[in-house]
C-alpha positions in Angstrom: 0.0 0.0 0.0 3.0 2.2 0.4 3.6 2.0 -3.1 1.1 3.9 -5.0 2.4 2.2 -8.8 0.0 -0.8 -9.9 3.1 -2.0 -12.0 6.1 -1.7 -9.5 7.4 -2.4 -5.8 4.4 -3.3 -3.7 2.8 -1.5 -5.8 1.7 -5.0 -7.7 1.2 -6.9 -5.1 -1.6 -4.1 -3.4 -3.6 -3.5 -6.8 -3.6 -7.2 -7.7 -6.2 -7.8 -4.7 -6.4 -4.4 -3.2 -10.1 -5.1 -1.5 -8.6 -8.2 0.2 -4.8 -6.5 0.8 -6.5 -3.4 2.4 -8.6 -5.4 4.5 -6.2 -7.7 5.5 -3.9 -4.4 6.6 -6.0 -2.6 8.3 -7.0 -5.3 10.6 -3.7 -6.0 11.7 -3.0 -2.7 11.9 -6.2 -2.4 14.6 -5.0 -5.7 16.0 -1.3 -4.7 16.5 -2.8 -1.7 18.2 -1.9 1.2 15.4 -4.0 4.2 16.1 -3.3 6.3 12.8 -3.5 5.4 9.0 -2.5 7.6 6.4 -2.1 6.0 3.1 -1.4 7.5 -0.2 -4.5 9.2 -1.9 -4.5 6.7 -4.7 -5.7 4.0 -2.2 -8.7 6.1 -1.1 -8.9 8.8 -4.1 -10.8 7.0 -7.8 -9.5 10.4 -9.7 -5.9 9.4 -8.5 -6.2 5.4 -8.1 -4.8 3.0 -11.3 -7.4 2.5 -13.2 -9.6 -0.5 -13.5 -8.0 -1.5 -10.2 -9.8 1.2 -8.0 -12.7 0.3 -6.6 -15.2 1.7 -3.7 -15.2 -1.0 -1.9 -11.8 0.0 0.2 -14.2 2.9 1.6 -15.3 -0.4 3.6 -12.0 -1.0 4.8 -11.6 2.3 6.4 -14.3 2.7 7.7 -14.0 0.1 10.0 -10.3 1.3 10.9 -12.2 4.3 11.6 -14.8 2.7 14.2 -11.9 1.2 16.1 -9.0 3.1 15.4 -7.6 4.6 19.1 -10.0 1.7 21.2 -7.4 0.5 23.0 -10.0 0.0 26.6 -12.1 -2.7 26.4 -15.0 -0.5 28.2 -14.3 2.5 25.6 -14.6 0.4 22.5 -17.7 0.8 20.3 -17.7 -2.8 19.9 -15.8 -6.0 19.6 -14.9 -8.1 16.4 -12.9 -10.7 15.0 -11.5 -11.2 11.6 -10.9 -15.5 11.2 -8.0 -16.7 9.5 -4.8 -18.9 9.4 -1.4 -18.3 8.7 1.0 -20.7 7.3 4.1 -19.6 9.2 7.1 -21.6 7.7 9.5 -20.4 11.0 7.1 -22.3 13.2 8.9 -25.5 13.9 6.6 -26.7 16.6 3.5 -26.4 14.3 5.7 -27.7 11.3 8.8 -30.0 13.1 11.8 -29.9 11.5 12.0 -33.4 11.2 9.1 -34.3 9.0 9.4 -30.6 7.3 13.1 -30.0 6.9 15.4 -26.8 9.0 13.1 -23.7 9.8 15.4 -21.7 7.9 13.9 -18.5 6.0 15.5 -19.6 1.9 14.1 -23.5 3.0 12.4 -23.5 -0.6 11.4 -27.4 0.1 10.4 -26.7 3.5 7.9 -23.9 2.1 6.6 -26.0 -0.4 6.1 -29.2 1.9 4.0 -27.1 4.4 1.9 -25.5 1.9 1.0 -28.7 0.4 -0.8 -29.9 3.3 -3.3 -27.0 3.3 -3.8 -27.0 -0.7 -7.1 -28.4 -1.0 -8.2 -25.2 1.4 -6.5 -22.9 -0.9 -3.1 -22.3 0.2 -0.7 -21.6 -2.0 2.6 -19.2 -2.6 2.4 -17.5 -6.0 6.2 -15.6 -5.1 8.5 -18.2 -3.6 11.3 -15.6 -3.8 9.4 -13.2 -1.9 8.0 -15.5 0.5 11.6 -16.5 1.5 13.0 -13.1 1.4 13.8 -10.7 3.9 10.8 -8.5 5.3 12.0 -6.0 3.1 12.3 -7.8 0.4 9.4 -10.0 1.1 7.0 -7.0 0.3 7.4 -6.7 -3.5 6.0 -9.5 -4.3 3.7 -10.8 -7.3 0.7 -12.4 -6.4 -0.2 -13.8 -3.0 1.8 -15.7 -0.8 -0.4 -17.8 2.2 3.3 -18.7 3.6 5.8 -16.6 5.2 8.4 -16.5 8.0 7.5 -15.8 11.5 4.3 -13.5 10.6 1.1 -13.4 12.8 -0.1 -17.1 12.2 -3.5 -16.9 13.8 -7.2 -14.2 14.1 -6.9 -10.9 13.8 -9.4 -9.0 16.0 -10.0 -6.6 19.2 -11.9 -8.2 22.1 -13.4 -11.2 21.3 -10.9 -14.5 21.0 -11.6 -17.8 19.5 -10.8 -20.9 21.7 -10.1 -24.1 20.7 -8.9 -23.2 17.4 -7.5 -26.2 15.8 -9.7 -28.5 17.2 -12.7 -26.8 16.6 -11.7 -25.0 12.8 -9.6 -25.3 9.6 -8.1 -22.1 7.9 -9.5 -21.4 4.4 -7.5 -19.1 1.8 -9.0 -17.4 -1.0 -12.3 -17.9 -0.7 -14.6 -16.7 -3.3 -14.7 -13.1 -5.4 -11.3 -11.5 -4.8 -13.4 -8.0 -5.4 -15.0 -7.7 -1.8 -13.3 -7.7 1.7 -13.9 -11.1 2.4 -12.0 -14.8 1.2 -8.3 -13.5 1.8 -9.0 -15.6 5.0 -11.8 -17.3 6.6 -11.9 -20.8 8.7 -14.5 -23.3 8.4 -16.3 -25.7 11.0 -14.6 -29.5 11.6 -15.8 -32.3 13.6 -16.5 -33.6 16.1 -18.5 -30.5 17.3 -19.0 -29.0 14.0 -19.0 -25.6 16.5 -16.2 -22.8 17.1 -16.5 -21.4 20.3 -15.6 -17.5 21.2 -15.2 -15.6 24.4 -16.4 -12.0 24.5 -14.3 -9.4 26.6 -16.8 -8.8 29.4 -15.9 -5.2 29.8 -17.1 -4.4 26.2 -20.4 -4.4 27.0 -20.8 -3.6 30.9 -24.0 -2.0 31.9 -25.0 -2.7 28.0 -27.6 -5.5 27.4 -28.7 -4.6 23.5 -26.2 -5.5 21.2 -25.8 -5.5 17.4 -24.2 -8.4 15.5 -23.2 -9.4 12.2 -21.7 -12.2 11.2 -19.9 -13.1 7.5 -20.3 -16.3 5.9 -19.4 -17.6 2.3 -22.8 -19.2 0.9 -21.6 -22.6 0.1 -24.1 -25.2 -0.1 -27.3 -26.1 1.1 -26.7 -26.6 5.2 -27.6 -24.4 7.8 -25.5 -22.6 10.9 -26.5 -20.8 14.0 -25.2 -18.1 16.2 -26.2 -19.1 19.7 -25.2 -16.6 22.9 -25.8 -16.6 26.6 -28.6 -14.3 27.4 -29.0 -11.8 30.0 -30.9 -14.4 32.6 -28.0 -16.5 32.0 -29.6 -19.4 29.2 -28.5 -20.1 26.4 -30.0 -18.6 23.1 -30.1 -18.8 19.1 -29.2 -15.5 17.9 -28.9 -16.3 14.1 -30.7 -19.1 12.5 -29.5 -19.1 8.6 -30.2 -21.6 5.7 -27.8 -21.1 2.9 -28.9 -20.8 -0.4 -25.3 -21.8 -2.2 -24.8 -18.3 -4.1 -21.4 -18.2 -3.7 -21.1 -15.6 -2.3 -20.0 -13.4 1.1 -23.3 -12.5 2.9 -23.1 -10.5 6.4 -26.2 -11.9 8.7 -27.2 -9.3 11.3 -29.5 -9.3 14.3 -30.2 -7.9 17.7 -29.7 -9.1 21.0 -30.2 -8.9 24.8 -26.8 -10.5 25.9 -25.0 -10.5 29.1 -21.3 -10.9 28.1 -20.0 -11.0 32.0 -20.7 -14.2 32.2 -18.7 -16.9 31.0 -20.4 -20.3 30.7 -18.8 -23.3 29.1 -21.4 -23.3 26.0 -20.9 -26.1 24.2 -18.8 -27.7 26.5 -15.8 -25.3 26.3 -15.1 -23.4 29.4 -15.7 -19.6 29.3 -17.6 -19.6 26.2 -20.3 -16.8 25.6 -20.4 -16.8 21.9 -20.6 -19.8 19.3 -21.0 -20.7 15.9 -22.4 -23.8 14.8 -22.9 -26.2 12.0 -26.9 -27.8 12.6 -26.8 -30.0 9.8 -23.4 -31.8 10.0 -24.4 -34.3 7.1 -24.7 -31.8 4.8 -21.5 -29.3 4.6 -19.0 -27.2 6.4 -19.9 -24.1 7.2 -17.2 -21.5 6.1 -16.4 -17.9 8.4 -15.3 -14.7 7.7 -15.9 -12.5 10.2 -17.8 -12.0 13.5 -18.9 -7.8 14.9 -20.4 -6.7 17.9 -21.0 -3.7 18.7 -23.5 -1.4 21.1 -24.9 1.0 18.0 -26.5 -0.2 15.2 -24.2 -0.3 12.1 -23.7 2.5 9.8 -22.1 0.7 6.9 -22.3 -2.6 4.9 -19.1 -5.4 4.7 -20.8 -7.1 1.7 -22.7 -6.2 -1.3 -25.4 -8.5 0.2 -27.1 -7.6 4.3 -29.6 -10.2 5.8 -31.0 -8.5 8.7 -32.6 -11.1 10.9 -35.1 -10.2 13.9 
């Protein structure tokens, strides 16, 4: 994004998926705690951006930088949210031992291609082996995407709401649909045995605040159907979201409204200190595929994706 040519630098790499790239930034930017953004006018100006690679969408991706941008207090946030991915990082050599793997060594060319092999049928792959080998400086002028790199941020982004049980519970998913909206650079899907993925909402978020507005993303693959559930304000558990998908292909944002009571933490589903989950209902017929979960304690004031179900 520092690099405002579409044919140069990283430059290429930005305005070959900027929607995705931009999205992907300022999330980490938010999750690594960075409080300003000022990018180059191409990024947010369509007189000044390439043409044909400009697009509205990255208005999207700024404004949610703008929502949390400087929340750094749990109780002065406007909301909480969690952006679901997985990182394949190739320095990792308890994830990826060195003995089935090869040496964690940043030019292992074989080591790179061994790992990303494994996660190929969810759409891993490295499209710059030089780059993704490289040096961090280096690493950034690359061409195409690389879903591999060395010692880089290998799990969620997000501000206030963590995922537990990851691996047992979800499988990372790269490149997920139309590269043109915010959504499919990452997303995780359910897995068995619980079909479920199980969150934990900061409890001093939403102190003293019962109503709360949520979306969820989802890529709408097949014909199954998922649920949000929550723990309400009495304490029981309840379905928040009830969806059917309709297999468009395509990133939808679910919202709704509750009456939640985030302080306290139940086990729901089993999994101790649990207040938020997502589940697969019909396990016999497909995965269920995430992209991204928002809370927050005003109603929205701006769409994700091109397509909003609101729920009530």
């Amino acid at each position: 994004m520092s690099d405002s040519s579409p044919t140069s630098g990283p430059g290429v790499y930005f305005w070959q998926y900027p929607t995705w790239n931009l999205f992907s930034m300022v999330t980490w930017d938010l999750t690594f705690g960075l409080d300003m953004l000022n990018p180059n006018p191409q990024v947010w100006s369509q007189e000044l951006g390439p043409k044909g690679n400009w697009t509205p969408i990255l208005w999207r991706a700024f404004e949610h930088y703008h929502t949390y941008a400087g929340a750094k207090l749990a109780s002065e946030s406007p909301g909480a949210w969690i952006l679901l991915r997985d990182a394949l990082d190739h320095g990792d050599d308890n994830r990826f031992p060195n003995t089935t793997f090869g040496p964690a060594e940043l030019t292992n060319v074989d080591r790179v291609k061994s790992i990303v092999a494994q996660f190929a049928k969810q759409g891993a792959a490295v499209d710059d082996m030089a780059a993704a080998t490289a040096g961090r400086h280096k690493s950034r002028a690359r061409n195409g995407l690389n879903d591999a790199g060395f010692h880089i941020w290998p799990t969620n982004y997000g501000n206030f709401i963590t995922q537990l049980e990851v691996d047992n519970t979800s499988r990372g998913r790269w490149r997920v649909g139309d590269k043109h909206g915010l959504f499919g650079r990452f997303a995780r899907q359910t897995i068995g045995p619980n079909h479920t993925m199980f969150f934990m909402v900061d409890q001093e978020v939403f102190l003293n605040k019962l109503q709360v507005f949520v979306r969820v993303v989802y890529f709408d693959e097949g014909t199954g159907m998922w649920q949000l559930q929550y723990i309400d304000a009495s304490g029981v558990t309840r379905t928040a979201l009830n969806v059917k998908k309709t297999d468009t292909k395509k990133w939808i944002e679910a919202r709704t409204t509750i009456n939640a009571d985030f302080t306290k933490y139940q086990n729901l589903g089993g999994v101790q200190g649990t207040n938020l989950a997502l589940s697969n209902t019909d396990r016999e017929t497909d995965e269920d595929i995430f992209g991204f979960i928002e809370l927050q304690k005003k109603s929205f004031l701006y769409n994700l994706t091109d397509v909003v179900h609101i729920y009530k």
